[in-house]
MDTraj code that builds the backbone (N, CA, C; nanometers):
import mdtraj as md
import numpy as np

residues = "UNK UNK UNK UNK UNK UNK UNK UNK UNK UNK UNK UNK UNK UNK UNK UNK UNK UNK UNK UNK UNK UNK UNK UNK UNK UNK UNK UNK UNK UNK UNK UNK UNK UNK UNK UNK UNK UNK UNK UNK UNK UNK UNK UNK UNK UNK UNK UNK UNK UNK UNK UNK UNK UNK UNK UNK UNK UNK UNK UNK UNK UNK UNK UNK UNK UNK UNK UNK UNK UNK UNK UNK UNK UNK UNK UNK UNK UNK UNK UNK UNK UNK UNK UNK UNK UNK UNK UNK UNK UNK UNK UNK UNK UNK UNK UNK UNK UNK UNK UNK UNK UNK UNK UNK UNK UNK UNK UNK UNK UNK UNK UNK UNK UNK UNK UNK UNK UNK UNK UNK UNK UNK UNK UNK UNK UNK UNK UNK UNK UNK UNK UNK UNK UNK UNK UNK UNK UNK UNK UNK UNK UNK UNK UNK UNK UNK UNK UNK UNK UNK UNK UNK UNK UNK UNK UNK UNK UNK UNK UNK UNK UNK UNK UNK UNK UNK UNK UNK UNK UNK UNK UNK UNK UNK UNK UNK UNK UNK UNK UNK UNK UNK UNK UNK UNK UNK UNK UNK UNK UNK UNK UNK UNK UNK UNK UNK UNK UNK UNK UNK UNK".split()
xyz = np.array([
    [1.8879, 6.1880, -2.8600],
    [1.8974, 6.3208, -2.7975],
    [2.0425, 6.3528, -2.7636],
    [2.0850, 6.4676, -2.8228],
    [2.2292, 6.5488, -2.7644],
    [2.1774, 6.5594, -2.6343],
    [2.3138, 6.4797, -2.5477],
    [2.2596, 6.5569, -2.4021],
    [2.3783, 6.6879, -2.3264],
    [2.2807, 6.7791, -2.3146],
    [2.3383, 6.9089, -2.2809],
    [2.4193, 6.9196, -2.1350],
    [2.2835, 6.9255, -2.0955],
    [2.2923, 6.9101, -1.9011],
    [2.2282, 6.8355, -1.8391],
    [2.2663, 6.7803, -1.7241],
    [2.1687, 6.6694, -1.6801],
    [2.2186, 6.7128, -1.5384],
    [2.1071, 6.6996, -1.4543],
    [2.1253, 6.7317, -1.2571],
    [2.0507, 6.6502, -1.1910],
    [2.0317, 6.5963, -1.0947],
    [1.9490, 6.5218, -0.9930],
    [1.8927, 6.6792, -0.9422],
    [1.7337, 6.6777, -0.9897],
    [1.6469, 6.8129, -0.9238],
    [1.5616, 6.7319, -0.7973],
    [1.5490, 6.6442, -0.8177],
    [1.4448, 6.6910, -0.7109],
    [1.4425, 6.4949, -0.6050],
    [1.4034, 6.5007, -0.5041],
    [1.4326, 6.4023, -0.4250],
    [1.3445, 6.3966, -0.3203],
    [1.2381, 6.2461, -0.3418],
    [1.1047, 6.2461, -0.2752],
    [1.1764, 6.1374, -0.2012],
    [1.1204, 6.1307, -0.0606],
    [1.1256, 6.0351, 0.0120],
    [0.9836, 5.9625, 0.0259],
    [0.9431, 5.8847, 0.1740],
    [0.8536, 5.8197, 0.1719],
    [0.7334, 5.9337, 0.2011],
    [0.7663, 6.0349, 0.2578],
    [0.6567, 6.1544, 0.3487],
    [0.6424, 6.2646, 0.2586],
    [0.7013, 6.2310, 0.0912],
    [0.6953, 6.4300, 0.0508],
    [0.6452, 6.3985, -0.0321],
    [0.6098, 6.5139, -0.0993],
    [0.4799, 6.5536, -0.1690],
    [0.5843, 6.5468, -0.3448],
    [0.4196, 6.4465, -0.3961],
    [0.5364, 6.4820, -0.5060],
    [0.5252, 6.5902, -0.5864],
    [0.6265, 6.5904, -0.6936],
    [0.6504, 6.7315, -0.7474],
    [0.5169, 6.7658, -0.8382],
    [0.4673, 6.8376, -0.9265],
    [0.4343, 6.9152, -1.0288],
    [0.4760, 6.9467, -1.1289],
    [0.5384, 6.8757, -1.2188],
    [0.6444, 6.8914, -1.3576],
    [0.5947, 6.9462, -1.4743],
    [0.6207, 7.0254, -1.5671],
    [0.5791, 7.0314, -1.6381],
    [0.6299, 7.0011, -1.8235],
    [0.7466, 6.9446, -1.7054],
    [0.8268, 6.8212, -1.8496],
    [0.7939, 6.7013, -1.8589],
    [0.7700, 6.5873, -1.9718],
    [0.7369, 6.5067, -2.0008],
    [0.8471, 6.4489, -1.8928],
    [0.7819, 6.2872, -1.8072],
    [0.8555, 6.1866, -1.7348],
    [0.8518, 6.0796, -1.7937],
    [0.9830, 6.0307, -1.7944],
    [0.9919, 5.8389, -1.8312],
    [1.0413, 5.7551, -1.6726],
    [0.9836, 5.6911, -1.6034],
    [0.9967, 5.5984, -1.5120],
    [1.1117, 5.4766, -1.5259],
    [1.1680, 5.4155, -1.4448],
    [1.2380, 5.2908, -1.4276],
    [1.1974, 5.2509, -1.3152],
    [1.1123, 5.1288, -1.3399],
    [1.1044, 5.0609, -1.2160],
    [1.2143, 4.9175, -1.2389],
    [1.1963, 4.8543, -1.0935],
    [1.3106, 4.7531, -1.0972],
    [1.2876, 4.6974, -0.9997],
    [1.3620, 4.5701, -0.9855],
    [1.3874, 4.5258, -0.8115],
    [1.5018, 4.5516, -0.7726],
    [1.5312, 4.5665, -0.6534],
    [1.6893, 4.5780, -0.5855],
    [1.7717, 4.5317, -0.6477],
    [1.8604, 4.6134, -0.6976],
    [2.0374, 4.5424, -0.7868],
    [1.9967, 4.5099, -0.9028],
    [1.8936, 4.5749, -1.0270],
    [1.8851, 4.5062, -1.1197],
    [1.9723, 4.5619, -1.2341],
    [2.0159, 4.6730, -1.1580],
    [2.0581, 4.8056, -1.2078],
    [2.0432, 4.9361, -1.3032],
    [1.9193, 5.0114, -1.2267],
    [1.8699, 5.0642, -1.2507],
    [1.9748, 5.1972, -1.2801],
    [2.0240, 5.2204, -1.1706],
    [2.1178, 5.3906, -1.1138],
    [2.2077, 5.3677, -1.2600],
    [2.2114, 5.2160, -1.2582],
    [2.3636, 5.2162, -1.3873],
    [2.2711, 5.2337, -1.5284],
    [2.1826, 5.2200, -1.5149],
    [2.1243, 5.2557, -1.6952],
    [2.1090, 5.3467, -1.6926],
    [2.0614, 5.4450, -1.5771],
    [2.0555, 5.5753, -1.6008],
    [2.2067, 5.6534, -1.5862],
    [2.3303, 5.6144, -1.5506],
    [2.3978, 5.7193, -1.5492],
    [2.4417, 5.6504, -1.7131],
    [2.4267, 5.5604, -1.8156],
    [2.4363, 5.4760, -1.9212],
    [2.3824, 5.6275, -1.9963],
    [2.2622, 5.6290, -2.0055],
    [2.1888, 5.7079, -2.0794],
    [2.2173, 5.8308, -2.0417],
    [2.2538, 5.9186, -1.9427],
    [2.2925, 6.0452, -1.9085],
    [2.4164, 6.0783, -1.9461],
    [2.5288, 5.9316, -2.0370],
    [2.6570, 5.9567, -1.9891],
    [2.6778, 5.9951, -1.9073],
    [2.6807, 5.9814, -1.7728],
    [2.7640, 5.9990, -1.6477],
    [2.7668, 5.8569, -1.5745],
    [2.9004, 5.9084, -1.5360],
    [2.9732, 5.8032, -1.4189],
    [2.8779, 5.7849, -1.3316],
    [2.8790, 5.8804, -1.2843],
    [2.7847, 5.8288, -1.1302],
    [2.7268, 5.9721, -1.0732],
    [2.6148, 5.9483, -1.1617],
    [2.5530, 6.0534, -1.1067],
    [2.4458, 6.0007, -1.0180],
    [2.3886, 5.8822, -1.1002],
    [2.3140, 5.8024, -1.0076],
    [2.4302, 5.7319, -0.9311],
    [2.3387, 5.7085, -0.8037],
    [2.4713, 5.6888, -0.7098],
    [2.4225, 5.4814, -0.7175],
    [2.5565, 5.4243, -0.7727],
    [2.5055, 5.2738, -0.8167],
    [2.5707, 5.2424, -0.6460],
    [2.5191, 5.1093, -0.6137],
    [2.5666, 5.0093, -0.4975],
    [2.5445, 4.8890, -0.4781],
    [2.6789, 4.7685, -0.4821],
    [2.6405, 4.6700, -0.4653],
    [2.5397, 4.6251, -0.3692],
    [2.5260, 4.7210, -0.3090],
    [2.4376, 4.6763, -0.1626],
    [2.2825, 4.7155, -0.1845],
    [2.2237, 4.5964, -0.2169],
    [2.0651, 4.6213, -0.2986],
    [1.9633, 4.7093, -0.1619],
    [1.8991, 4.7515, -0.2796],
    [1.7981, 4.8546, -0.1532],
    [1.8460, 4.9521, -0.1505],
    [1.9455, 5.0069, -0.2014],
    [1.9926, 5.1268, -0.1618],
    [1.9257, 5.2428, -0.2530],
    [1.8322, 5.2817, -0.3212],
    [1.7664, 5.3597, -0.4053],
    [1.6237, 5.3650, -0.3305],
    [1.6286, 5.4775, -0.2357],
    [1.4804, 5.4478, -0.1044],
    [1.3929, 5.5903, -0.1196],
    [1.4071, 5.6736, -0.2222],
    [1.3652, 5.7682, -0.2776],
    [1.3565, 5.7785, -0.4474],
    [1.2560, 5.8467, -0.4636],
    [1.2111, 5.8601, -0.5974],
    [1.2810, 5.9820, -0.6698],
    [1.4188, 5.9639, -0.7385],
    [1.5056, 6.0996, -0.7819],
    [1.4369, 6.0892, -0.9344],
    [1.4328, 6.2352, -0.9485],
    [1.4131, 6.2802, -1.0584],
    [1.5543, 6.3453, -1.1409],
    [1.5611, 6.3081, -1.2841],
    [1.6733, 6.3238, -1.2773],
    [1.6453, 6.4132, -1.4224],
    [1.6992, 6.5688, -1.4436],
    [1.6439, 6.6579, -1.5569],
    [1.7781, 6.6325, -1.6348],
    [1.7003, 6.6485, -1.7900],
    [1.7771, 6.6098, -1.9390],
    [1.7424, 6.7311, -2.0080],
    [1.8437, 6.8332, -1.9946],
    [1.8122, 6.9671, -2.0810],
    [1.7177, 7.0058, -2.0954],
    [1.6784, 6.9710, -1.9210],
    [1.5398, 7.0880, -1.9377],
    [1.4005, 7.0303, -1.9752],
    [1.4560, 6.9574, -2.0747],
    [1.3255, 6.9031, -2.1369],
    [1.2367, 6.7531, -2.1526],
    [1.2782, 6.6942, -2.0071],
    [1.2463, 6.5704, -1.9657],
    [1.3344, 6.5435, -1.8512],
    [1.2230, 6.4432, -1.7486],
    [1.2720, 6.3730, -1.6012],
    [1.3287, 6.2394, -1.6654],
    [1.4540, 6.1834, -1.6234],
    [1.4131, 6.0445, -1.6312],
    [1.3931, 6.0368, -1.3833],
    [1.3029, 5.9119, -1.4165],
    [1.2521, 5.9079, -1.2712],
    [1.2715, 5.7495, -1.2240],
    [1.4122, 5.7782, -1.1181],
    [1.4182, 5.6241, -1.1245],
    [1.3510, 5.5910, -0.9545],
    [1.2990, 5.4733, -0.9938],
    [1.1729, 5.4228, -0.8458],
    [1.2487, 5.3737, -0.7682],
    [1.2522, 5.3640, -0.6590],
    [1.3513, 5.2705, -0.5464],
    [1.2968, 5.1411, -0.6138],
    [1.3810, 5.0347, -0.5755],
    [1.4072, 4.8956, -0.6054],
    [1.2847, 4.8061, -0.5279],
    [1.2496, 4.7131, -0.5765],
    [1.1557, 4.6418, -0.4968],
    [1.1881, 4.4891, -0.4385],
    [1.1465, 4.4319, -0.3613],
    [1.1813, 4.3048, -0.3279],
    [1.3047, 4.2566, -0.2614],
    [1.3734, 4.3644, -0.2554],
    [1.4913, 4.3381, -0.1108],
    [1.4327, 4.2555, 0.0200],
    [1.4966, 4.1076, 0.0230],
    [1.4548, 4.0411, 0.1319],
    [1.4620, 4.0795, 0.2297],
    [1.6069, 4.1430, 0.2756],
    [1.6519, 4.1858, 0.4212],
    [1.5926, 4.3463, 0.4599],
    [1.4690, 4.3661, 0.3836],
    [1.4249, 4.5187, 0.4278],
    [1.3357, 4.4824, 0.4784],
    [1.2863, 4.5050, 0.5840],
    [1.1423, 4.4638, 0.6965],
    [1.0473, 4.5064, 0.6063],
    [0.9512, 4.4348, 0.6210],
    [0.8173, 4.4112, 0.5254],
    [0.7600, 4.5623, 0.5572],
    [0.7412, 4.6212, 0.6245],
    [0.7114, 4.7420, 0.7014],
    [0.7611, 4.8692, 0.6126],
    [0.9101, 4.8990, 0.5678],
    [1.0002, 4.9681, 0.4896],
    [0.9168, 4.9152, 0.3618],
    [0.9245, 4.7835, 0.3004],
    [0.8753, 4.7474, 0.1704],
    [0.7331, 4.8180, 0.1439],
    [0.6504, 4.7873, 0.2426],
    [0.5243, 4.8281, 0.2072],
    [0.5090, 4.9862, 0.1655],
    [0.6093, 5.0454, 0.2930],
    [0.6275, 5.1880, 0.2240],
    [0.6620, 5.2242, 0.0726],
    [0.7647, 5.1667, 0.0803],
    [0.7793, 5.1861, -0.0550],
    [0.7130, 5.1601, -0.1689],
    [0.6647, 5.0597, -0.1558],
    [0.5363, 4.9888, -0.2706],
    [0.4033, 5.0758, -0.2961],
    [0.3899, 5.1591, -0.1631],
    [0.3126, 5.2924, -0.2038],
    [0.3516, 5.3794, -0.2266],
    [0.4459, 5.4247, -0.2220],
    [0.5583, 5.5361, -0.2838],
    [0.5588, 5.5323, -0.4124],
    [0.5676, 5.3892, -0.4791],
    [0.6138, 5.3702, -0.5981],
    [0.4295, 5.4163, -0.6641],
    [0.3700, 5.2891, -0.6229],
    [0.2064, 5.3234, -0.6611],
    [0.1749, 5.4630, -0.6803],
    [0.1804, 5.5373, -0.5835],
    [0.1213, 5.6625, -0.5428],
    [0.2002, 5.7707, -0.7017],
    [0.3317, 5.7471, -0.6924],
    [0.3677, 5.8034, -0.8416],
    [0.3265, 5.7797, -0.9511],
    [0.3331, 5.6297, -0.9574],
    [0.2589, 5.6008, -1.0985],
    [0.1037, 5.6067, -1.0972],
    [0.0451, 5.6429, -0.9905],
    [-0.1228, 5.6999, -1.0531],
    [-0.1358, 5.7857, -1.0273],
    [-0.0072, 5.9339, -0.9898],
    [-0.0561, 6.0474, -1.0249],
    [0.0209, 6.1479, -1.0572],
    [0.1360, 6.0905, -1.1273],
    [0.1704, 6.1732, -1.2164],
    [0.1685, 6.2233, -1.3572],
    [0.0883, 6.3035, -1.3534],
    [0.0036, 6.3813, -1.4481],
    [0.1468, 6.3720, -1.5842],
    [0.2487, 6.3924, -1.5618],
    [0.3446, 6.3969, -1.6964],
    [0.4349, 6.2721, -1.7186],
    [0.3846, 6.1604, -1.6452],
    [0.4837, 6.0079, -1.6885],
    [0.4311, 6.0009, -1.8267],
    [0.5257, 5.9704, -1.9267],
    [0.4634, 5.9149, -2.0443],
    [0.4940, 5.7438, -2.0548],
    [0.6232, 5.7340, -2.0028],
    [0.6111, 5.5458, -2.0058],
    [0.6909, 5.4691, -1.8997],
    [0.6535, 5.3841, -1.8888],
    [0.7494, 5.3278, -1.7652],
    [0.8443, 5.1819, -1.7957],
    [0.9761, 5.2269, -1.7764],
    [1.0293, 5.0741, -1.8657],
    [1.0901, 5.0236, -1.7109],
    [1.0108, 4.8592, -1.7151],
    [1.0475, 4.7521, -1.6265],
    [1.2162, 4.7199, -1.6355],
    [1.2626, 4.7018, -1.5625],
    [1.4196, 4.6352, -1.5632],
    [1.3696, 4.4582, -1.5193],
    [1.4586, 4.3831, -1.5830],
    [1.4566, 4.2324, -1.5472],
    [1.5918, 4.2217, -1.5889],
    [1.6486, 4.1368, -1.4789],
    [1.8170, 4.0645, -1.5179],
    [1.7700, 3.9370, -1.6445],
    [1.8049, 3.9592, -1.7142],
    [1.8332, 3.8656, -1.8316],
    [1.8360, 3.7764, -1.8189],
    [1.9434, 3.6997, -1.6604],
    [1.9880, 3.5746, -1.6655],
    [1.9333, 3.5327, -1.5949],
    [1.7848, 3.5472, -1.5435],
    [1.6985, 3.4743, -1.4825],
    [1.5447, 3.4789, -1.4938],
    [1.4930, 3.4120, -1.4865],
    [1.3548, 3.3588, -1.4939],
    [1.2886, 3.5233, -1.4257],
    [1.1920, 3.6041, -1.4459],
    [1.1226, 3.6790, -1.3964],
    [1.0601, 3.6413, -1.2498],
    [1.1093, 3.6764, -1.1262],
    [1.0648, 3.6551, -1.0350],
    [0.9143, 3.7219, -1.0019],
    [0.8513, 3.6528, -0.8933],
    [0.7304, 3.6977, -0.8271],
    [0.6638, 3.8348, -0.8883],
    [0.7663, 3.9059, -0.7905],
    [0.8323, 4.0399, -0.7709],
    [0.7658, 4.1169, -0.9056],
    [0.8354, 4.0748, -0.9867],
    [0.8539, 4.1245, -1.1200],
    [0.7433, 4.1057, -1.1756],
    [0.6755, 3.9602, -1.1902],
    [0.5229, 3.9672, -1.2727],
    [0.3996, 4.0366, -1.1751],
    [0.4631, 4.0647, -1.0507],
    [0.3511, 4.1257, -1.0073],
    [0.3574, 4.2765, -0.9877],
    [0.4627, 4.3276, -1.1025],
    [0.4723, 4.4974, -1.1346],
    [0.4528, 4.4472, -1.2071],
    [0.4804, 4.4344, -1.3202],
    [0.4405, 4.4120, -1.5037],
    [0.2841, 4.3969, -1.4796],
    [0.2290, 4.3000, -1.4243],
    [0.0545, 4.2530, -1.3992],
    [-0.0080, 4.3916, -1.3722],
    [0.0768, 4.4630, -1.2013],
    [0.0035, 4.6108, -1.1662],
    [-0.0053, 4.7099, -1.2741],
    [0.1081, 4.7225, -1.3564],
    [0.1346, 4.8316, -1.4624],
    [0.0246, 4.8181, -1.5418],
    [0.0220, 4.7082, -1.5994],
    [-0.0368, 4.6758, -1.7282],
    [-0.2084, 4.6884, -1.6627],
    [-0.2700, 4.6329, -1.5680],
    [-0.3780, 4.6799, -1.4810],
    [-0.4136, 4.8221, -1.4672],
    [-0.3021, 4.8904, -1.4259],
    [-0.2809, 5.0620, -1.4276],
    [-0.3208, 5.0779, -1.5457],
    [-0.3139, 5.0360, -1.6796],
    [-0.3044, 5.1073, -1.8379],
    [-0.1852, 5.1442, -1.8942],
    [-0.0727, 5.1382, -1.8473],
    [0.0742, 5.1263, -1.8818],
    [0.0897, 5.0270, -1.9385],
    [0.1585, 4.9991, -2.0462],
    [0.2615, 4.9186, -2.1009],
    [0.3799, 4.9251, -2.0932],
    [0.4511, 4.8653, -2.0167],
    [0.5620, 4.8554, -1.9768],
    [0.6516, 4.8212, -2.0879],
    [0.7960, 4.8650, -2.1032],
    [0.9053, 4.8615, -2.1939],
    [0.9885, 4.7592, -2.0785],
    [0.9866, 4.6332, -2.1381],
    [1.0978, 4.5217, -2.0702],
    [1.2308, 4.5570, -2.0616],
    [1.3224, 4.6161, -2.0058],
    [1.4746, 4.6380, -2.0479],
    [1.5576, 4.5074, -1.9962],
    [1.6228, 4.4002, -2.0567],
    [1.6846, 4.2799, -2.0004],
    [1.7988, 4.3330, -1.9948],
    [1.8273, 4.3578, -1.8785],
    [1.9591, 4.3735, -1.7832],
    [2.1123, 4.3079, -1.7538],
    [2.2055, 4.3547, -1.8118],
    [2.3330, 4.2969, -1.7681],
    [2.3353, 4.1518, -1.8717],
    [2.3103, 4.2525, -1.9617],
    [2.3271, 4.1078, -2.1351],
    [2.4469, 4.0857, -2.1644],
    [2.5351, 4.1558, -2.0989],
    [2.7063, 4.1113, -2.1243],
    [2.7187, 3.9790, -2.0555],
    [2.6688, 3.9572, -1.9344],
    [2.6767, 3.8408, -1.8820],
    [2.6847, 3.7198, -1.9472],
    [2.5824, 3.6903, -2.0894],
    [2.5455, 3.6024, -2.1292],
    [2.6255, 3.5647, -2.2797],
    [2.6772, 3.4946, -2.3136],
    [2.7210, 3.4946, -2.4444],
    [2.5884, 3.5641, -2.5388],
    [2.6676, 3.5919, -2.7030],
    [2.5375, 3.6510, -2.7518],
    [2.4105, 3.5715, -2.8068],
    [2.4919, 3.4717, -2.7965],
    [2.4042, 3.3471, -2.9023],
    [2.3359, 3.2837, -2.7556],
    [2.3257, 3.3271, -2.6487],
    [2.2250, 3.2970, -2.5562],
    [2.0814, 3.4092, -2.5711],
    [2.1034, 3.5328, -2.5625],
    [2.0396, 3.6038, -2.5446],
    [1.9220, 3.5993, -2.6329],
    [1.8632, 3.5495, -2.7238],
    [1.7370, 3.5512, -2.7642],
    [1.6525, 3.4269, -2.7225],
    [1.7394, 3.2777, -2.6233],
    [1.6886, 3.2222, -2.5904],
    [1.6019, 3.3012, -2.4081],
    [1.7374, 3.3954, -2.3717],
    [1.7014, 3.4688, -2.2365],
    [1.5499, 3.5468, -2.2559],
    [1.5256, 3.5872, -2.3873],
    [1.4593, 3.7170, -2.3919],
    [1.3345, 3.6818, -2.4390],
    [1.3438, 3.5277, -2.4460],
    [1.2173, 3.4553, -2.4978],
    [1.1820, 3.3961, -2.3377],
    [1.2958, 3.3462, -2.2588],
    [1.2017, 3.3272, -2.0947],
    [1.1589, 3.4218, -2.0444],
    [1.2023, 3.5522, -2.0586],
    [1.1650, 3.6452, -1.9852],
    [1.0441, 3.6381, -2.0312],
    [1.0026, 3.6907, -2.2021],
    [0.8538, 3.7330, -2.2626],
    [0.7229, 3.6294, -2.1783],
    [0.7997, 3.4538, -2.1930],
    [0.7276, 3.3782, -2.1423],
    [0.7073, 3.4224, -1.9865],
    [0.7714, 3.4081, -1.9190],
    [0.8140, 3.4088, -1.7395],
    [0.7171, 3.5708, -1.7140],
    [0.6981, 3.6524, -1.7790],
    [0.6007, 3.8105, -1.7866],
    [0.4627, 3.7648, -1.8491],
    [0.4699, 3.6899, -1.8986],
    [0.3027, 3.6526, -2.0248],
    [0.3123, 3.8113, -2.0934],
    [0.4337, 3.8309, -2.1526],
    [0.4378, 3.9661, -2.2029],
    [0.3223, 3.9919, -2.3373],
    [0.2217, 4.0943, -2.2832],
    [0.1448, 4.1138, -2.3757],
    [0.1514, 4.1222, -2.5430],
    [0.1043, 4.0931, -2.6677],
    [0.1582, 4.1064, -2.7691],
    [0.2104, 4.2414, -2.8061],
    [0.2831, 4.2312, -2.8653],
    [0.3391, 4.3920, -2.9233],
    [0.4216, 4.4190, -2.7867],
    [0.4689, 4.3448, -2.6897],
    [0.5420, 4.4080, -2.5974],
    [0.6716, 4.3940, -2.6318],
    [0.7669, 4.4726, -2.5881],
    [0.9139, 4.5403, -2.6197],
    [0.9685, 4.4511, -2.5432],
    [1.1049, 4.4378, -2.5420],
    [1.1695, 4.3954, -2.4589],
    [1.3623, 4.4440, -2.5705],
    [1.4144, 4.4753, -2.4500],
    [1.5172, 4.5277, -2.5021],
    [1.6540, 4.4978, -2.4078],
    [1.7591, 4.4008, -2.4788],
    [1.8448, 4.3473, -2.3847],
    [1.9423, 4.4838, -2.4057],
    [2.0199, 4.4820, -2.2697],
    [2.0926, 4.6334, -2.2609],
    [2.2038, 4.5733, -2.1260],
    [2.2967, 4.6575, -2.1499],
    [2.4658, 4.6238, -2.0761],
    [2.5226, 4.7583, -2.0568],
    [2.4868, 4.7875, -1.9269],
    [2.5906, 4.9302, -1.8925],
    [2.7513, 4.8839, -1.8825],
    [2.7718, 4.7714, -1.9111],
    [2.9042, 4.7518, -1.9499],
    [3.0214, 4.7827, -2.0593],
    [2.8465, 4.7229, -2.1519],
    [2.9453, 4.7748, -2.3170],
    [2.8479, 4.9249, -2.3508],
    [2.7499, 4.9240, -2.2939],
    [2.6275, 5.0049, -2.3541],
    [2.5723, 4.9969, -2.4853],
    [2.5041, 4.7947, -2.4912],
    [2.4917, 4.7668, -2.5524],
    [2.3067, 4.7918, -2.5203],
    [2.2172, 4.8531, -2.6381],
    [2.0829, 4.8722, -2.5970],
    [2.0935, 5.0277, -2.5760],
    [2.1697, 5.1166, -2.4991],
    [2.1807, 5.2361, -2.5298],
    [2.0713, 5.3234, -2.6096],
    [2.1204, 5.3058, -2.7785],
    [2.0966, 5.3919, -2.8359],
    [1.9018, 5.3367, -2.8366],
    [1.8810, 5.2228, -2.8296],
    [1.7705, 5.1683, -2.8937],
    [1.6838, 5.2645, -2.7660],
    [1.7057, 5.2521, -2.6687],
    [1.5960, 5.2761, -2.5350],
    [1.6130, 5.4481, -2.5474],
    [1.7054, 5.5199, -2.6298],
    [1.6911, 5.6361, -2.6635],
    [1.6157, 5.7009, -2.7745],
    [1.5884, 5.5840, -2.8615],
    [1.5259, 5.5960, -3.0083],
    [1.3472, 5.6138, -2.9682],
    [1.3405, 5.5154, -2.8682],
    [1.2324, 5.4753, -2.8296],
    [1.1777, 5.6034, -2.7378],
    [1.2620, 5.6466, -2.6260],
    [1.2193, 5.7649, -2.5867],
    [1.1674, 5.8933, -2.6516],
    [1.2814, 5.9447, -2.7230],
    [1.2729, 6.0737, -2.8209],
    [1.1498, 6.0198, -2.8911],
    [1.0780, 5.8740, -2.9238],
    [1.0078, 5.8649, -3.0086],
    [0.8149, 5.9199, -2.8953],
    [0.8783, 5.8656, -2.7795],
    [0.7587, 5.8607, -2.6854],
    [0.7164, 5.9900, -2.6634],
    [0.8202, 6.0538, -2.6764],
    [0.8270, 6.2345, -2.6216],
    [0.7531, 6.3135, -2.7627],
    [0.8050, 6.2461, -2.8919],
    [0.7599, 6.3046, -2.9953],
    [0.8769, 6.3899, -3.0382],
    [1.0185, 6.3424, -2.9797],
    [1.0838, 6.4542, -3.0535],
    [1.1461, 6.3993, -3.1663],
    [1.1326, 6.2622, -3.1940],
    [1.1390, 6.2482, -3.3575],
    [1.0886, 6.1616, -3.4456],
    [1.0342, 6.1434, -3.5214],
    [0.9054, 6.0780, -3.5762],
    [0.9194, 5.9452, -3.5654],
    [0.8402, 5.8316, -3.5521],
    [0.8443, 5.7180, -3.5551],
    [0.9004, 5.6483, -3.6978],
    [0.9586, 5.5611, -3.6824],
    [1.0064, 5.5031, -3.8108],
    [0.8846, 5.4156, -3.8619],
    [0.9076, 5.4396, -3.9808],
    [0.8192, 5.3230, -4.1155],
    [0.8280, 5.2301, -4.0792],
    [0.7426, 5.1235, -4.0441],
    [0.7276, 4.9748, -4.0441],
    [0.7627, 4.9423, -4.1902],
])
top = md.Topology()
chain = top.add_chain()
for i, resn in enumerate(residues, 1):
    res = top.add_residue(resn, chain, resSeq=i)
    for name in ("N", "CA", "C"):
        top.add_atom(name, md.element.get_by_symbol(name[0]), res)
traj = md.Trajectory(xyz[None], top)
């Protein structure tokens, strides 16, 4: 997708109602710091539109973020921040829930996992909820610059294992560093949306 214009429209907290869209949505869920804000300003080209922070937890609202009009990307606050009182977490964990079973225009929701570690708790127990929900989650392995390259298909094989990633599940290593994965998680979108035909096996 040429991207035209892109704005942060709309901004749910824990108490508001969510929106009514009538553009197709793609989701990012994640845990705290996996870096979510940075794949999306990756894919928006922008610096910082999502507002990134070393300081995890900091994504405590559900921004919707419009792509010419003609699609949300919707990134979820972060999950599993230790130092957030279980109280704040729980909120959020229905915040997050409450979107993904009723928004009428999500078409897919891609999981974030850091690459360079084993899939925590956290993590198989969104991938487990999703996939329970009827979602299939799109794996995105996170911050693959980290790793030499000739590591990364051993990383992307713990992750599949460390998820019990269903067959036919995706997984796609990606680096808002180099913006390596980029184009692929864009191929895949435009393909989800239908705006350009699936390729020939």
């Amino acid at each position: 997708m040429i991207i035209k214009n892109v704005s942060l429209d709309i901004v749910c907290g824990i108490t508001s109602k969510l929106p009514s869209n009538q553009v197709p949505e793609i989701a990012f869920a994640g845990k705290s710091n996996v870096g979510k804000s940075s794949l999306i300003n990756v894919l928006m080209n922008r610096k910082s539109l999502a507002r990134t922070s070393a300081q995890p937890g900091k994504t405590q609202t559900i921004n919707f973020y419009n792509i010419n009009d003609v699609m949300y990307l919707v990134d979820l606050p972060g999950y599993g921040y230790a130092k957030t009182a279980v109280s704040e977490k729980e909120k959020w964990g229905k915040m997050i829930e409450k979107y993904l079973h009723h928004s009428r225009m999500l078409k897919a929701v891609f999981l974030l996992i850091d690459i360079r570690h084993q899939p925590s708790e956290n993590d198989r127990m969104m991938y487990d909820w999703m996939i329970y929900n009827g979602y299939e989650p799109i794996i995105i392995a996170t911050k693959a610059d980290k790793l030499k390259r000739s590591q990364l298909p051993k990383h992307v094989k713990m992750i599949k294992e460390g998820l019990n990633l269903r067959p036919g599940g995706k997984i796609i290593p990606f680096s808002a560093a180099s913006k390596q994965g980029r184009e692929e998680i864009w191929d895949l979108m435009d393909e989800l949306l239908g705006l350009k035909e699936p390729e020939q096996k």
